[in-house]
C-alpha positions, 0 to 999 in steps of 0.5 A: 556156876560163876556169881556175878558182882552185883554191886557197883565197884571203884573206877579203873584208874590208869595212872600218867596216861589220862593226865598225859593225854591232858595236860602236856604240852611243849611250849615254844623256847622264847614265847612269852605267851607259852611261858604265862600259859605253862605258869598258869597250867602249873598255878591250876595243877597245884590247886586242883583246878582241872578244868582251867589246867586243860584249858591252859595245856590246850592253849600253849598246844594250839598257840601258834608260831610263825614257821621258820626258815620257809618262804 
């Protein structure tokens, strides 16, 4: 017979692959609005502000850009 841990135990962590799915992001080369949305998602990160730096990650991925080369 097996003894089964009956207390609760610390959380799995997967190292990179949340915070990937988080926070990166490619911002558009010469936007200045992905520019300050990378500078303040980097500000958040360093201090640890989660919340602002998803929200920050997710603008610069949402941002949009005129397509072009079609018309």
């Amino acid at each position: 017979m097996t003894n089964p841990i009956k207390y609760p135990q610390p959380p799995v962590e997967l190292p990179g692959v949340v915070e990937a799915y988080l926070y990166d992001c490619a911002p558009t080369d010469g936007c200045g609005v992905c520019a300050a949305l990378v500078k303040e998602l980097e500000e958040a990160r360093t201090a640890k502000g989660w919340s602002a730096a998803y929200e920050a990650a997710a603008e610069v991925r949402n941002h949009p850009h005129a397509k072009r080369g079609r018309r």
